[in-house]
C-alpha positions in Angstrom: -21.5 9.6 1.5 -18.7 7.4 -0.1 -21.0 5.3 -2.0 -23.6 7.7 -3.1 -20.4 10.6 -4.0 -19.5 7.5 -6.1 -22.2 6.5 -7.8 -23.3 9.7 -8.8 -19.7 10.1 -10.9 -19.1 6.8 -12.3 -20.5 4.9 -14.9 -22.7 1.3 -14.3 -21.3 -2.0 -14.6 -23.8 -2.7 -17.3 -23.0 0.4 -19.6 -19.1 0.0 -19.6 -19.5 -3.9 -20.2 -21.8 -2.9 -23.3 -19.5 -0.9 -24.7 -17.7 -2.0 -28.4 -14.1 -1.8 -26.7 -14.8 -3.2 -23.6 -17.2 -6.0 -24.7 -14.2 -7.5 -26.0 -12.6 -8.2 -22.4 -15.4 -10.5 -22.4 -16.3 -12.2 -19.0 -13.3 -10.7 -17.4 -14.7 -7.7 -16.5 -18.4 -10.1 -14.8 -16.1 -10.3 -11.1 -18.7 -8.1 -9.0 -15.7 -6.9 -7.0 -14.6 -4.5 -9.9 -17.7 -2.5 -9.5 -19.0 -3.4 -6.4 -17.9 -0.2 -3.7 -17.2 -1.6 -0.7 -14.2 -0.4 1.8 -11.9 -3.0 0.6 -12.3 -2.4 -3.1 -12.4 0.8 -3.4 -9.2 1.2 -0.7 -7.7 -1.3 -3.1 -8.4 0.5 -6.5 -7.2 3.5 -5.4 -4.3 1.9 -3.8 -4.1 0.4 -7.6 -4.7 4.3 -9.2 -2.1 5.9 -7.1 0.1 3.0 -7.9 0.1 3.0 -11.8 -0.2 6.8 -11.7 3.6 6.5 -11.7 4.2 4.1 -14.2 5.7 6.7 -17.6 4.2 7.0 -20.7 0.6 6.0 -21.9 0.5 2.8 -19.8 -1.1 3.7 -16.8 -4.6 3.2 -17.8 -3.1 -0.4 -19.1 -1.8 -1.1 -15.8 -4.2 0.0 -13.6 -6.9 -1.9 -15.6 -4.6 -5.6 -15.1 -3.8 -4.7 -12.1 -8.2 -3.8 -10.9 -8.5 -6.9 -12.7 -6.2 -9.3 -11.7 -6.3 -8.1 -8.0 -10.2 -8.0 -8.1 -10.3 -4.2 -7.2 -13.4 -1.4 -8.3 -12.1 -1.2 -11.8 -13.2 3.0 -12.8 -11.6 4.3 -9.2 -8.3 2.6 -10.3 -8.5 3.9 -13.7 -9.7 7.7 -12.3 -7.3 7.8 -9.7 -4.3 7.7 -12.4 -5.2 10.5 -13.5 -3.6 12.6 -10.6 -0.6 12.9 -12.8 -0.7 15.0 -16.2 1.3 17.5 -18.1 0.8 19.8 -15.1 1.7 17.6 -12.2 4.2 15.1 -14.0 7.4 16.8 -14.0 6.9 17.7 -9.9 6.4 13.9 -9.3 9.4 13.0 -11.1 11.8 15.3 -9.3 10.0 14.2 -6.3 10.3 10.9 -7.6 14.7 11.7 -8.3 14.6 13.1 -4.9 13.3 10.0 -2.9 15.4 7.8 -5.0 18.5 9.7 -4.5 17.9 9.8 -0.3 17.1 5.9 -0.9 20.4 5.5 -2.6 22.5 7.5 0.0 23.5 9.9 -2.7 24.1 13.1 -0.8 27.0 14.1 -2.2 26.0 17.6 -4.2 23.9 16.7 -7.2 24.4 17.5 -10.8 21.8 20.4 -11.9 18.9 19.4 -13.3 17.6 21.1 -15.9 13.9 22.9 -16.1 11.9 20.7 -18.7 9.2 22.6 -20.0 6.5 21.3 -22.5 5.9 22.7 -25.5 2.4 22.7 -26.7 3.1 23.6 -30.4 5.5 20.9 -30.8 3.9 18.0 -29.0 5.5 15.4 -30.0 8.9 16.7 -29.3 8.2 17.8 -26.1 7.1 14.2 -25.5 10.4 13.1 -26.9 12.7 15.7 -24.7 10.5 14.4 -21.9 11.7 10.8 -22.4 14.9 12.6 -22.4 15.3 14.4 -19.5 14.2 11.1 -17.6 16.6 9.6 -18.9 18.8 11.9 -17.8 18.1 11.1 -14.4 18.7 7.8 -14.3 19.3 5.3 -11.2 17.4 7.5 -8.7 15.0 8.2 -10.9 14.1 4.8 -11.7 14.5 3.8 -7.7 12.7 6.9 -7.2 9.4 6.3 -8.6 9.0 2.9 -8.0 9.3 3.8 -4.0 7.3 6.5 -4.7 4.7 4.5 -6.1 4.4 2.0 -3.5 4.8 4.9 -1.0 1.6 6.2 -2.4 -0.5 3.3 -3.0 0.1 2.6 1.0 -0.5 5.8 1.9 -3.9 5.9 0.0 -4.9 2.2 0.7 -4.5 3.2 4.4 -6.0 6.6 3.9 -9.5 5.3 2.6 -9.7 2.4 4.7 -9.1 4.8 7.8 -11.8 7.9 6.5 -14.0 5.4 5.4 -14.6 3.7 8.8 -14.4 7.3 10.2 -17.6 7.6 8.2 -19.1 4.7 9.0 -18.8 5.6 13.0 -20.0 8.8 12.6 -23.2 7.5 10.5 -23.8 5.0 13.2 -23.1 7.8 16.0 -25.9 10.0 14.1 -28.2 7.2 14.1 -28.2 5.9 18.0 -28.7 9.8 18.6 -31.4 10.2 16.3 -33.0 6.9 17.6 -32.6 8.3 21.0 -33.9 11.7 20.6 -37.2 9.9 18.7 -37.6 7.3 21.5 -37.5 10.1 24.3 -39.8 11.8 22.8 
């Protein structure tokens, strides 16, 4: 199921190394293990997704391809799994984010209010720039926030596909000793 539900959605090896943007990565992207899906890679890379998800601005993609690469992980989970934040779930992550870092800090003395951001689809670009804002705004727990958060969610979801994975696995074997036993009896 893992492998064939994966293969169905991402691209081949051979088509993302042709392409004009990528080709000039040159034999960086060759290591097998970025596209091989295997437990262990994949686990990694979306250990590696979840990870860089975090990270503000337009660098997850950035991140989450150094970080398939450098660790040797299946480079397009990593770069699909960042995209479980966006303009809809961003700005619950990062008070999630405050929150965490605020508990981490020990600040539980009442908290200054934070103020709703909302984005503004008309004005883009300053929506972008109150965003940066607002973040600011939040400062030291913020900043302690995500990067626990991060790492709080890359071992949740390196643990969470190593353990359904091998769930699989042992149910697939399960199905086969009872389907070799129900053709051998009869």
């Amino acid at each position: 199921m893992p492998r064939k539900l994966f293969r169905k959605y991402l691209p081949s090896a051979a088509s993302v190394r042709e392409n004009r943007w990528v080709a000039k990565f040159g034999s960086l992207l060759h290591h097998p293990n970025l596209w091989h899906l295997n437990r262990d890679s994949v686990a990694g890379a979306v250990a590696i997704g979840l990870f860089a998800g975090l990270i503000p601005g337009p660098l997850q993609m950035l991140v989450a391809l150094l970080l398939s690469i450098l660790l040797r992980r299946n480079l397009p989970v990593a770069l699909l799994m960042t995209f479980y934040t966006n303009p809809f779930t961003i700005v619950p992550l990062y008070l999630l984010a405050y929150a965490y870092g605020s508990l981490l800090l020990g600040l539980n003395h009442p908290q200054p209010k934070i103020q709703h951001f909302e984005m503004d689809w008309g004005h883009l670009i300053d929506s972008m720039t109150r965003l940066i804002d607002w973040m600011l705004s939040l400062g030291k727990p913020l900043a302690v926030g995500l990067l626990a958060l991060a790492l709080t969610l890359a071992a949740l979801g390196y643990l969470g596909v190593q353990f359904a994975w091998r769930a699989y696995v042992r149910l697939a074997w399960r199905r086969r000793r009872e389907h070799r036993a129900k053709r051998d009896s009869a």
